[in-house]
C-alpha positions as CSV (number, residue, x, y, z in Angstrom):
1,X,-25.0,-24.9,-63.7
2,X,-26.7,-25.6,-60.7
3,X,-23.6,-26.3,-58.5
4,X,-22.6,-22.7,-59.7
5,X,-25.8,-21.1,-58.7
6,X,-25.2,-22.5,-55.1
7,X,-21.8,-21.1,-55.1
8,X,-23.1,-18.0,-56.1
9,X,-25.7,-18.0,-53.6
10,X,-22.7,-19.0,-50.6
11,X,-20.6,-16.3,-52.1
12,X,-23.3,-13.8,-51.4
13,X,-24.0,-14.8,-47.9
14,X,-20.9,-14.3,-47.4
15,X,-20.5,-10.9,-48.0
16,X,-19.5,-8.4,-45.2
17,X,-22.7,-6.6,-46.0
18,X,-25.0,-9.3,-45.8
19,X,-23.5,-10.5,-42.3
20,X,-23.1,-6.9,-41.0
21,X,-26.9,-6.7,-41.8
22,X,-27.7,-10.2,-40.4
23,X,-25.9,-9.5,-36.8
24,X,-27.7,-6.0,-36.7
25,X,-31.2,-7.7,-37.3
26,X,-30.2,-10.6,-34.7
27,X,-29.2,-7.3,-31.8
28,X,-32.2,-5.8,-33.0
29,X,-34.6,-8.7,-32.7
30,X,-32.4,-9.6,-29.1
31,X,-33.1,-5.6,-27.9
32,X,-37.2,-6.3,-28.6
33,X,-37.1,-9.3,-26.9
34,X,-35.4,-8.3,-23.6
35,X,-37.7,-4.7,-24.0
36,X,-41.1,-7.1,-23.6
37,X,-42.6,-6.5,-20.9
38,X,-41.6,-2.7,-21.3
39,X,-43.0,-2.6,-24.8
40,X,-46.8,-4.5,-23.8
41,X,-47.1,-2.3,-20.7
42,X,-46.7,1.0,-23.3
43,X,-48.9,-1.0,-25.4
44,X,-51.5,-0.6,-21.9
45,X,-50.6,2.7,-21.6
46,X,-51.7,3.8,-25.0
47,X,-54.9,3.3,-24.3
48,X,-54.9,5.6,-21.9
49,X,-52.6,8.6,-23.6
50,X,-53.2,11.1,-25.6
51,X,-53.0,10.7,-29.0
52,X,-52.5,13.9,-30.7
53,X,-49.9,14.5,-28.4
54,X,-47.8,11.5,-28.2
55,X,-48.0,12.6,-32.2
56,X,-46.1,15.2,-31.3
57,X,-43.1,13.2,-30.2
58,X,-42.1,12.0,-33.9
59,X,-41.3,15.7,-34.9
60,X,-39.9,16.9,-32.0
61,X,-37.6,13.5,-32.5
62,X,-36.5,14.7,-35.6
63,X,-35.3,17.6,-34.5
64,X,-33.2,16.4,-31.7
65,X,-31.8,14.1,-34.4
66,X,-31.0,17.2,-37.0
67,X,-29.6,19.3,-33.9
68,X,-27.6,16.4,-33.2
69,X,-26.3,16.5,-36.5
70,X,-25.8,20.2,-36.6
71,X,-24.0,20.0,-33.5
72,X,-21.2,18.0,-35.5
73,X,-22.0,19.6,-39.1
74,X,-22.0,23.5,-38.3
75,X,-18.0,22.9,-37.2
76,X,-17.2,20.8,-40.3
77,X,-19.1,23.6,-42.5
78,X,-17.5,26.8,-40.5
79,X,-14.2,24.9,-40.8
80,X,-15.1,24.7,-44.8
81,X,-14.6,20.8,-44.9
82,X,-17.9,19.8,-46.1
83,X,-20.2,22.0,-48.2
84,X,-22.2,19.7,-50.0
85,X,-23.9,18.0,-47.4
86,X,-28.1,18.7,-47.8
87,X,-30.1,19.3,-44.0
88,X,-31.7,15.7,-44.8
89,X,-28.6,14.1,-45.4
90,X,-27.3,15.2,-42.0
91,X,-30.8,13.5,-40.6
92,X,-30.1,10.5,-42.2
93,X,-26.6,10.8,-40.6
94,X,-27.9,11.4,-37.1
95,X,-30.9,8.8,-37.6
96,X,-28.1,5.9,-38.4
97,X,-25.6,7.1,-35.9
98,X,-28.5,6.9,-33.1
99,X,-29.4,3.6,-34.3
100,X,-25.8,2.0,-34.4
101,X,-25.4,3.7,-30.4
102,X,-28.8,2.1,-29.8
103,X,-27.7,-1.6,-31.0
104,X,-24.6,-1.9,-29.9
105,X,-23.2,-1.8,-26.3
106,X,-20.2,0.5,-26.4
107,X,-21.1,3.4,-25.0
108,X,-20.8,6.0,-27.7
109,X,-17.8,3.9,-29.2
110,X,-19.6,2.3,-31.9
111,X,-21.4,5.7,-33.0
112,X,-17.9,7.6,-33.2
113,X,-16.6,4.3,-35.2
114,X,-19.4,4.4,-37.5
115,X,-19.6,8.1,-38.2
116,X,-16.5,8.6,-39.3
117,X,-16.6,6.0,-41.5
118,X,-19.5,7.4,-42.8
119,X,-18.4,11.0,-43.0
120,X,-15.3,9.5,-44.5
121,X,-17.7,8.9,-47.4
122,X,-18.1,12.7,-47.8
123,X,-14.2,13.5,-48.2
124,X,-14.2,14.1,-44.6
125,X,-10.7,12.0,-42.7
126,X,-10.9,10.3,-39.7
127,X,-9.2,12.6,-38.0
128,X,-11.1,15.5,-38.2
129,X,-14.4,13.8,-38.1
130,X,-13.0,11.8,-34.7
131,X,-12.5,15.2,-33.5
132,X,-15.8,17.6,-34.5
133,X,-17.6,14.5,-32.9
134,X,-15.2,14.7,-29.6
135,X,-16.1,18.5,-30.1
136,X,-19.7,17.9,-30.0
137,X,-20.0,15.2,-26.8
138,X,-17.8,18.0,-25.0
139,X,-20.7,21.2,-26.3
140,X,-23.5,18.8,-25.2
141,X,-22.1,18.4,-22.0
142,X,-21.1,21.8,-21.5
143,X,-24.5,22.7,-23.1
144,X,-26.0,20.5,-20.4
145,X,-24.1,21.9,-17.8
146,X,-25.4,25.6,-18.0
147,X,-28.8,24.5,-18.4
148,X,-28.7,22.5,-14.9
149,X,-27.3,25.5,-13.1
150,X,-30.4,27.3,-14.8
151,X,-32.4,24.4,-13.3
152,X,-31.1,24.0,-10.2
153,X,-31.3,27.8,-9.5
154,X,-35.0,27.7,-10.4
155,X,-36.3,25.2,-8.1
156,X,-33.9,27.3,-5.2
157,X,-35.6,30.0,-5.7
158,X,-39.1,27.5,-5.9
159,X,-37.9,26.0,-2.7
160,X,-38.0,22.7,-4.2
161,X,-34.1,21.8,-4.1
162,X,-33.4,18.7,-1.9
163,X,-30.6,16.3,-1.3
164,X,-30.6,14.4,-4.2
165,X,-30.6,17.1,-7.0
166,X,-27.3,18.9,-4.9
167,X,-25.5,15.4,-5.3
168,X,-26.5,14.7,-8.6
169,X,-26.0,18.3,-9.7
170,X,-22.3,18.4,-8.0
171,X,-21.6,15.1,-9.5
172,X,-22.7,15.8,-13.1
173,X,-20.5,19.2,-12.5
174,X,-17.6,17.5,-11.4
175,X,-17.1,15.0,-14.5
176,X,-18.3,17.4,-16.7
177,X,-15.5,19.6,-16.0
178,X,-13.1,17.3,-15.5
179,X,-13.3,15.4,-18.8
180,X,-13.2,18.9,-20.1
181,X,-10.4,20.0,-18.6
182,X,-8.9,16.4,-19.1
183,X,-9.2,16.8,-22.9
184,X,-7.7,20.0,-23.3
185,X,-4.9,19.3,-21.3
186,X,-4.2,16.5,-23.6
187,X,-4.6,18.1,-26.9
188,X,-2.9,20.8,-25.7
189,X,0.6,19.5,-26.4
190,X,1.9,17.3,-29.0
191,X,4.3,15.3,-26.8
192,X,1.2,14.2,-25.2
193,X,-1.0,13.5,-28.0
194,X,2.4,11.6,-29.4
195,X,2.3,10.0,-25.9
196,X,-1.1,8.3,-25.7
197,X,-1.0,7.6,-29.5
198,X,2.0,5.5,-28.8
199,X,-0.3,3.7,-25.8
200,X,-3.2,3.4,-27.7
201,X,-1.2,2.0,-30.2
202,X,0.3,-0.6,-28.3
203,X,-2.7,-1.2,-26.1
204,X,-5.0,-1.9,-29.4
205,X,-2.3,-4.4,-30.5
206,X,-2.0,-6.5,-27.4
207,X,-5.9,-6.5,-27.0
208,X,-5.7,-7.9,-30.7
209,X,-3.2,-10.8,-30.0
210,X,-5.0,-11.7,-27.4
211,X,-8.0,-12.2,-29.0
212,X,-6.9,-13.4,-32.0
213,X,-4.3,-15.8,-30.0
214,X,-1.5,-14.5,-31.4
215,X,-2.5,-15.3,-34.5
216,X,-3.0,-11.0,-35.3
217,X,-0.1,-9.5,-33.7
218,X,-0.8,-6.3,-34.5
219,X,-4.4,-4.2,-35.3
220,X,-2.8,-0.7,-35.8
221,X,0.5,0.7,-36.4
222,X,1.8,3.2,-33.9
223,X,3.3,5.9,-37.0
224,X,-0.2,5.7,-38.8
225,X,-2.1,6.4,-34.9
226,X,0.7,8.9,-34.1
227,X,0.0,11.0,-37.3
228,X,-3.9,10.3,-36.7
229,X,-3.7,12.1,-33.4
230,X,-1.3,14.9,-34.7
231,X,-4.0,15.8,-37.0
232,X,-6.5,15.9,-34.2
233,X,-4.1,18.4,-32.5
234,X,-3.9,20.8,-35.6
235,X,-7.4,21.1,-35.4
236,X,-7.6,21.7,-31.6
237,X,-4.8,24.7,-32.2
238,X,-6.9,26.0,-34.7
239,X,-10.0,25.7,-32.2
240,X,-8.1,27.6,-29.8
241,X,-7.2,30.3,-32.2
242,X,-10.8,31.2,-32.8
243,X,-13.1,30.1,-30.1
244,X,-16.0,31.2,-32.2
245,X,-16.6,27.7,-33.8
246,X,-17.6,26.3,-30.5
247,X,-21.1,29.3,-30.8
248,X,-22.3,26.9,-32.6
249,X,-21.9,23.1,-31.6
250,X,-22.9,24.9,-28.0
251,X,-26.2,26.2,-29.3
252,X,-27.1,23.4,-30.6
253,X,-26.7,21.4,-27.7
254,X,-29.3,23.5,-26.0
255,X,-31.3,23.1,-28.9
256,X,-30.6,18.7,-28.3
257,X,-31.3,18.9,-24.9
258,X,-34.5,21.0,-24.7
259,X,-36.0,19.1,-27.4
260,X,-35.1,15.9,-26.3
261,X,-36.8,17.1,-22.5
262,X,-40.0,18.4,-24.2
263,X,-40.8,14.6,-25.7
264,X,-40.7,12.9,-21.9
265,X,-43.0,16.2,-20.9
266,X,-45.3,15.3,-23.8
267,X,-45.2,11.9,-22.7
268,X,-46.5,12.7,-19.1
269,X,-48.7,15.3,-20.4
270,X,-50.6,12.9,-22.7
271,X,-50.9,10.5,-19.3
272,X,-53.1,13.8,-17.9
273,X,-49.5,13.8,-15.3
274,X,-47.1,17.3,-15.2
275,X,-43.3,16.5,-14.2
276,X,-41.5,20.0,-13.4
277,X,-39.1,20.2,-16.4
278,X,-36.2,21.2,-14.1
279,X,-36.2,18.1,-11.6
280,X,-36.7,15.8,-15.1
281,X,-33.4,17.8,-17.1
282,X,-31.6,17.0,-13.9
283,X,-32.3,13.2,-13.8
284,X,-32.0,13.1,-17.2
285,X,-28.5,14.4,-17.2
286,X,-27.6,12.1,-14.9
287,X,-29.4,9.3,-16.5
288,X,-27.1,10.3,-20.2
289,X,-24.1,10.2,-17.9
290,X,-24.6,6.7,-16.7
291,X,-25.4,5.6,-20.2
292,X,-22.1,6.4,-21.6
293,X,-20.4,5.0,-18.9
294,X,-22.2,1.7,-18.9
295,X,-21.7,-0.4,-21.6
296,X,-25.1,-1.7,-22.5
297,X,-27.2,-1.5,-25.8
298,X,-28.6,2.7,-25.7
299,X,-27.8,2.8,-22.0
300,X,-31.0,0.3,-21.9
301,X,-32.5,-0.5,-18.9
302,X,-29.8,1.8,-17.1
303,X,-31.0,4.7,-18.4
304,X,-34.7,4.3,-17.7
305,X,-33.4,2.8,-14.3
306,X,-32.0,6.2,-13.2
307,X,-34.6,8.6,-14.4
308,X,-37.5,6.5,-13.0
309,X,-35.4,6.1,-9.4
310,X,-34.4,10.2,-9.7
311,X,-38.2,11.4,-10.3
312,X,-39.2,8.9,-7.6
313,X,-36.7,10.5,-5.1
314,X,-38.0,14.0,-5.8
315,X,-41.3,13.7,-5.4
316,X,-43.1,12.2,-8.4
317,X,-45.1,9.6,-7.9
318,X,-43.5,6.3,-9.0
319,X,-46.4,4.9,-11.0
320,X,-46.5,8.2,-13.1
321,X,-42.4,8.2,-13.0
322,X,-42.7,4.6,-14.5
323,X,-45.6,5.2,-16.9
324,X,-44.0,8.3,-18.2
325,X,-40.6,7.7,-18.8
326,X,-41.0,3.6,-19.7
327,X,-43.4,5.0,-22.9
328,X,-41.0,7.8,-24.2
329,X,-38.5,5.5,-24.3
330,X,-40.4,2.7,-26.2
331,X,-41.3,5.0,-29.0
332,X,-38.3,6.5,-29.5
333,X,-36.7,3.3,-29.4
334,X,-39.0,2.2,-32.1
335,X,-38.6,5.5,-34.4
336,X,-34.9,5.4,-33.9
337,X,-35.2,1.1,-35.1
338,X,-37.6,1.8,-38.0
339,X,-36.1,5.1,-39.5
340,X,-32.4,4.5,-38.5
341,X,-32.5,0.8,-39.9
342,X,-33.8,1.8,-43.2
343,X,-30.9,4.9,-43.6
344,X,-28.5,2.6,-41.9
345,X,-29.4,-0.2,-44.3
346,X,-29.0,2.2,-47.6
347,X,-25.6,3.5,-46.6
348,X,-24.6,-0.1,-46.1
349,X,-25.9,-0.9,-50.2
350,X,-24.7,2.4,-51.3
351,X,-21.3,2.6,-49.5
352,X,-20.4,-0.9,-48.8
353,X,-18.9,-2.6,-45.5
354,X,-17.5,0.4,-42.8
355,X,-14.0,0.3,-43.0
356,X,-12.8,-1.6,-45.7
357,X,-11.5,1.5,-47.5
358,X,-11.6,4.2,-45.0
């Protein structure tokens, strides 16, 4: 009896669900630690802020997180693949794929992974879901793009423009277009899509042997990645035959971004400090640039890194540059922690381990 209640008990811990959820608290508890000295020095700050406005953040958090959502969701529902999905589903979508890009240093990688698992759960295949979430990094970007030409127009004409905000602004315009162009030169044809399916393929594979010494030999199999990316294609050609569907993931990236800017300006604005908007959507485009690129757990310490070094370079005081952007960062990391874990947490009980049957 009692020998099978321990066996019971090691059967459980053993579960994929009950590890996936043990790592995730051990990243999570690893994230607070590093964040200390960041998170008592907001803890200083709050003293000094106000209130009713850093209030404010927690709704306009929420609807960066549904725009995000809708950014992905308005393709899928224009394309008529999903029709069934309720608005605070999608939050609860957005809230766990933020969370899962927040914990885990792979610089988007682990969001796309654990998104279309999750959409895969709504009827949604890999495929498609890989590709309305391609479609909504490139809209954001785009998105992004027009609104710094906007900004960097403004402070031209404010007489404000300086060294820094041309070379970020080129920068930002360069790979921005040419990860645009990039990707539709790839899709484009099916002999290359067939092409770097076959790579990928065989690149996955040796990455897997070698890790697994030689024990795995093989991770994927090139016909099932070949017909993966085929499927992505399709989609792209249908893209191109009615443009219309990007309206959409485009407008909502606007919505992301300007909503995402207005909680570091209610940040400074509770500190009794005002950052000009356009010098702080510049640095923080460049700052969501280096955080994909660097692989570190939501861009952290990068991220806050660049903005704080930007605003410094353009005139803002660095105290108020430090104050400002070190706060909006803490609480969102802590909304995105406590409402993302608890989502992230249910889909895990509802839906079981990601992967195992999609």
């Amino acid at each position: 009896m009692f020998s099978g209640k321990i066996s019971k008990v090691l059967k459980t811990l053993k579960s994929p669900r009950i590890i996936i959820s043990f790592i995730t608290l051990l990243v999570l508890a690893a994230i607070i630690y590093l964040s200390r000295h960041e998170l008592l020095r907001a803890w200083e700050l709050l003293g000094t802020a106000n209130v009713g406005l850093l209030a404010l953040l927690l709704p306009a958090q929420i609807i960066v997180y549904y725009a995000g959502g809708e950014m992905i969701f308005s393709y899928l529902r224009d394309r008529k693949l999903i029709k069934h999905v309720s608005r605070l589903e999608q939050v609860r979508i957005a809230l766990e794929l933020n969370l899962v890009n927040h914990i885990f240093p792979s610089g988007g990688v682990s969001g796309i992974s654990y998104t279309t698992w999750r959409m895969s759960k709504l009827g949604v295949s890999s495929a498609r879901s890989t590709f309305a979430q391609l479609l909504r990094y490139v809209t954001g970007f785009l998105s992004m793009l027009a609104m710094m030409i906007v900004a960097v127009v403004f402070l031209a004409v404010d007489g404000r423009i300086n060294r820094y905000i041309v070379a970020s602004s080129f920068l930002v315009v360069v790979v921005v277009l040419s990860l645009t162009f990039a990707i539709i030169y790839m899709f484009s044809s099916r002999h290359r899509m067939h092409k770097a399916a076959r790579r990928i393929a065989r690149g996955l594979n040796a990455i897997t042997k070698c890790v697994t010494f030689g024990m795995q030999r093989q991770l994927v199999q090139a016909e099932q990645m070949d017909t993966f990316f085929s499927d992505m294609h399709d989609d792209f050609s249908e893209l191109m035959q009615d443009k219309r569907l990007i309206v959409k993931p485009f407008l909502w990236g606007i919505v992301y971004a300007s909503f995402d800017i207005l909680m570091f300006m209610l940040a400074f604005w509770s500190l009794g400090a005002s950052v000009n908007p356009a010098v702080l959507l510049i640095g923080y485009i460049a700052a969501g640039f280096a955080g994909i690129i660097i692989f570190t757990p939501g861009g952290a310490g990068v991220y806050e890194t660049i903005m704080i070094l930007f605003l410094s370079m353009t005139g803002t005081p660095p105290d108020i540059a430090i104050a400002g952007i070190i706060l909006t960062r803490v609480i969102l990391l802590m909304g995105t922690i406590i409402l993302g874990y608890i989502f992230y947490q249910h889909a895990l009980i509802k839906y079981g381990k990601p992967h195992r049957d999609s």
